[in-house]
C-alpha positions as CSV (number, residue, x, y, z in Angstrom):
1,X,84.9,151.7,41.0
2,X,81.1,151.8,39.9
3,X,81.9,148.1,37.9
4,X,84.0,146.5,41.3
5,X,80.5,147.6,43.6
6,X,78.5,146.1,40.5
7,X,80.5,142.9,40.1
8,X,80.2,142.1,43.7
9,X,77.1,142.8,44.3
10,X,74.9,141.4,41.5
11,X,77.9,139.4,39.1
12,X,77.8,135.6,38.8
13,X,79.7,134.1,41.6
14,X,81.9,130.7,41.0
15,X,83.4,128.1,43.1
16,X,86.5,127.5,43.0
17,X,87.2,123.2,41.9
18,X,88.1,121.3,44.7
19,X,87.2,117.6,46.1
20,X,86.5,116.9,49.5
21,X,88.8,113.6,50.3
22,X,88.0,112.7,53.9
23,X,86.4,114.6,56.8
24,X,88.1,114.5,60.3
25,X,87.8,116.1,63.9
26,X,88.9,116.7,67.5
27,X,87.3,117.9,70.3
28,X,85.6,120.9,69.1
29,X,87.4,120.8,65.8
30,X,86.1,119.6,62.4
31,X,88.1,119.5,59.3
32,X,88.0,118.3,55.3
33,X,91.2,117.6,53.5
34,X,90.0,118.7,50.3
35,X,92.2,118.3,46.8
36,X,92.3,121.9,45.8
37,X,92.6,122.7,41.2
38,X,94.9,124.4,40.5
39,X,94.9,127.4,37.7
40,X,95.5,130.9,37.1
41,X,95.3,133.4,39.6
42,X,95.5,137.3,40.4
43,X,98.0,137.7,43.0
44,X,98.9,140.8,45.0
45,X,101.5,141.0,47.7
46,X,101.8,143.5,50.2
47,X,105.2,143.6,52.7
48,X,106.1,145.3,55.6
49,X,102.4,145.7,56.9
50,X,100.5,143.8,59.8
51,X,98.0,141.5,58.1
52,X,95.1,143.2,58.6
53,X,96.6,146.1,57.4
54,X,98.0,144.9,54.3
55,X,94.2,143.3,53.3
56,X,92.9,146.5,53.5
57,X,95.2,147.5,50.4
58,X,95.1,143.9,48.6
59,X,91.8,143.3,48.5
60,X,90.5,146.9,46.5
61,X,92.9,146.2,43.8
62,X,92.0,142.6,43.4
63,X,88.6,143.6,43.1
64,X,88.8,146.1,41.0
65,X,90.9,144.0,38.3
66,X,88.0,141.6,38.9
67,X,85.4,144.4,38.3
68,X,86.7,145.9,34.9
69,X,90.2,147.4,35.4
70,X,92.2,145.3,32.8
71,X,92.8,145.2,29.3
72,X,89.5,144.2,28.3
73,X,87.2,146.6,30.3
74,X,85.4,143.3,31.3
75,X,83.9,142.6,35.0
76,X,85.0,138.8,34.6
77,X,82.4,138.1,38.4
78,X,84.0,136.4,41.4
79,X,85.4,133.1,42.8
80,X,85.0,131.9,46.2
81,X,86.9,131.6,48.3
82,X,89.4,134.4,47.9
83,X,91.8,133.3,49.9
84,X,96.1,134.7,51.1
85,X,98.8,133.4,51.7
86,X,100.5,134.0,55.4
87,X,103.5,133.2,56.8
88,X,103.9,131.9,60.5
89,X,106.9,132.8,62.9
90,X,108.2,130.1,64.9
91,X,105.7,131.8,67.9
92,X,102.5,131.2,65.8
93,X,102.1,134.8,65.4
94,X,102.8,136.0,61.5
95,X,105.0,138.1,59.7
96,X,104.5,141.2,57.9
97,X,104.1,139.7,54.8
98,X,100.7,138.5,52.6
99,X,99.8,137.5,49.0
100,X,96.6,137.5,48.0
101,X,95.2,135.1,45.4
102,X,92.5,135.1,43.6
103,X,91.2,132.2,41.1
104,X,90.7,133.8,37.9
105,X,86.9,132.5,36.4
106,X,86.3,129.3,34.6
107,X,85.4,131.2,31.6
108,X,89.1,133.3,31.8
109,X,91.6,130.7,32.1
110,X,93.0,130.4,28.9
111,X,93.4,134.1,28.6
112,X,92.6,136.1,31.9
113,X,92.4,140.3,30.6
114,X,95.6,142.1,31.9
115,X,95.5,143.9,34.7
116,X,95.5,147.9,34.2
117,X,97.5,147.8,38.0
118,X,101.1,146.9,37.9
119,X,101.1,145.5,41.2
120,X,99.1,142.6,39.9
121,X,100.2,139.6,38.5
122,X,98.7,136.7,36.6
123,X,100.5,133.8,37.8
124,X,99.7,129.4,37.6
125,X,99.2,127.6,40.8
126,X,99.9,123.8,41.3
127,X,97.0,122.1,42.8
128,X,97.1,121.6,46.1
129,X,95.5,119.5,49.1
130,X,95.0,120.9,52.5
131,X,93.4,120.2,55.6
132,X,90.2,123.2,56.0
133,X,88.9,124.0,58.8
134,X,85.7,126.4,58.9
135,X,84.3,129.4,61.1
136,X,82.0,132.2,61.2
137,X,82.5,136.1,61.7
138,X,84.2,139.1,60.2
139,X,87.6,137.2,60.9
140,X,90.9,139.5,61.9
141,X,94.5,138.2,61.8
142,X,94.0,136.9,65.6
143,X,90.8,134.9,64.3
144,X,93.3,132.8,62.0
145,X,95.9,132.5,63.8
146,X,93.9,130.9,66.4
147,X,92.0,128.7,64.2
148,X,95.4,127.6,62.6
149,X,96.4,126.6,66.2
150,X,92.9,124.7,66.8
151,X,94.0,123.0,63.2
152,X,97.3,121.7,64.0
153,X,96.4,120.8,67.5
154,X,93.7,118.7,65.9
155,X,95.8,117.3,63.0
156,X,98.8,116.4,65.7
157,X,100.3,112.6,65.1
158,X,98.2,112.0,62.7
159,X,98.9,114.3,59.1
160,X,101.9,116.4,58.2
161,X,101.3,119.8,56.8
162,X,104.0,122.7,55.8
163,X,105.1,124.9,58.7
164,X,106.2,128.0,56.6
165,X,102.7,128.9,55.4
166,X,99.1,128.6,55.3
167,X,96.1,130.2,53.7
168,X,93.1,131.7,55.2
169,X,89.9,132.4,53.2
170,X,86.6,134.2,52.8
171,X,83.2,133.4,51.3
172,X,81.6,136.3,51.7
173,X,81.2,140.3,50.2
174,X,82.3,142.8,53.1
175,X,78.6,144.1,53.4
176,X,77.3,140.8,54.2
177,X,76.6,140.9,57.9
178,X,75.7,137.4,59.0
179,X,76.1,133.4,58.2
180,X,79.9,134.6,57.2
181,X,82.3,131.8,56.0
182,X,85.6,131.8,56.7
183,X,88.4,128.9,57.0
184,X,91.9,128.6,57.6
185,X,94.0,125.7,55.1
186,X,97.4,123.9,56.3
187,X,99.0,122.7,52.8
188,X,99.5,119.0,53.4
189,X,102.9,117.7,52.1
């Protein structure tokens, strides 16, 4: 625990590769479609719990693999954003169902330390381009899934995007209290 406060609070902090392609907006609505690197990542995946809820048991266990609990005994720092995977029901409103992923540090990618949690896995993501869309707060499940709407409302006739998912992020440590970054990225196809 003592490592996972220590890494947050005072290890390095990375950002994770990406490439902003064009820039983009409607109405009230600005966007990037950025080209995302791909790599290896820490994922955790929690079922048969309302987003929110399920965050609240992801996110500890991501960060203390990130802090020291692996193999190595190593705080490894973080990588912004830390984003998760949701999945959308035909009404907009998502199912109980999240996977969070985190991009494993620059420095760790050719041989992340294993994590001491079974419910963590190492796996390789694809790179990917999405259309990013950015806002402020201590964002909740409703916060996304109205910013995901504002997104595809602004992206209508003119990009195509997958349906099935999309991921929403955060910038920020939980005890930062203000200038909070937070976005919401539809996977372009």
């Amino acid at each position: 625990m003592l490592g996972m406060i220590r890494n947050s609070l005072f290890g390095s902090v990375e950002t994770w590769p990406w490439q902003v392609l064009s820039t983009g907006g409607k109405e009230e609505v600005s966007y990037e479609e950025r080209a995302c690197e791909g790599g290896k990542f820490a994922t955790v995946e929690v079922t048969e719990k309302p987003v929110d809820e399920a965050l609240r048991e992801a996110m500890p266990k991501v960060m203390k693999y990130v802090g020291g609990t692996n193999d190595k005994g190593i705080g490894m720092g973080m990588t912004v954003p830390i984003s998760f995977a949701v999945f959308p029901n035909e009404d907009g409103s998502l199912q109980k169902k999240l996977k969070v992923w985190f991009r494993i540090p620059n420095q760790f990618q050719s041989n992340p330390p294993i994590p001491s949690d079974e419910s963590i896995k190492i796996e390789e993501r694809e790179s990917i381009t999405v259309y990013s869309t950015q806002f402020g707060g201590y964002a909740k499940e409703a916060d996304y899934v109205a910013h995901a709407t504002q997104l595809r409302a602004a992206l209508e006739g003119t990009a195509t995007y997958r349906n099935d998912i999309y991921f929403c992020t955060g910038y920020d440590p939980p005890m930062k209290p203000y200038g909070r970054r937070n976005e919401v990225w539809l996977v372009k196809i």
